[in-house]
N, C-alpha and C positions, 0 to 999 in steps of 0.2 A: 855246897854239895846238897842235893835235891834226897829227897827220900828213896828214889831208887836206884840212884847211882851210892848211897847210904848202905842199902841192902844186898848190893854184889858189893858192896867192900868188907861189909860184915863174914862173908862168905869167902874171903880172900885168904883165911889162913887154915879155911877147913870148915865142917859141918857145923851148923848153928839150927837150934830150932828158932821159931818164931820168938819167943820168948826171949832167948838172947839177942833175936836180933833188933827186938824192940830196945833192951837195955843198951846196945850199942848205939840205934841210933836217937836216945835219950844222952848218951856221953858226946856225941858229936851235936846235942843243942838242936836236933832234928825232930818236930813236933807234927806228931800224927798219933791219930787216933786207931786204937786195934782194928775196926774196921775199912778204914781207908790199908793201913797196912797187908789188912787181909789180902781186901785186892790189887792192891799190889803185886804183892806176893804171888797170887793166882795168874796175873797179867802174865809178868816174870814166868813162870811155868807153862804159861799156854804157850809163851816164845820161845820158849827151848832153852831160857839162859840160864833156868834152874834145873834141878831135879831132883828128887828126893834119894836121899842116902841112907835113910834110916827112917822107918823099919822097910828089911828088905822085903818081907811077902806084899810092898807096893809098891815099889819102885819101877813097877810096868805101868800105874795106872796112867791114866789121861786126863782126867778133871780132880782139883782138893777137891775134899769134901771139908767145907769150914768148922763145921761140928768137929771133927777131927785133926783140924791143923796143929793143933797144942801136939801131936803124936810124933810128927813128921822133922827130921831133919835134912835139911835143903843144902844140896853142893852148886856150885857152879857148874855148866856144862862148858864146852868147846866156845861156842857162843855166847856165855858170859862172860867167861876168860877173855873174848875177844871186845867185849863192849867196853867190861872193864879195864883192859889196856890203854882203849883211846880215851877213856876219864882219866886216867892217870899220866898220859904224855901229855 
């Protein structure tokens, strides 16, 4: 498992901020740096396969702001659900 098929499974049972989702995928032996994570993470969000769940007064926006990522909890959307299906069949 790659780091970003790591970070929709993270998100597989519900909302994780970054922070968890680093410590998961530290439990899966998956080695990245906060910043590669970062963007990642941002990648993940500009495709649609994430989206912010928490806090609500941003769950509209369109770009992280990395200063602020530690704030943000990330769900899967329809499109993550679906990427993450074909990683797991």
């Amino acid at each position: 498992m790659n780091a970003r098929e790591g970070i929709l499974d993270a998100l597989v049972d519900g909302g994780e901020s970054i922070v968890q989702i680093k410590e998961y995928l530290d439990y899966l032996s998956i080695n990245i740096d906060k910043d590669k994570l970062i963007n990642e993470i941002k990648l993940l969000f500009r495709q649609r396969k994430i989206r912010i769940e928490y806090p609500p007064e941003v769950k509209d926006i369109t770009e992280l702001d990395s200063l602020k990522i530690e704030d943000y909890w990330f769900e899967l959307t329809e499109e993550g659900w679906a990427e993450w299906n074909l990683i797991k069949s």
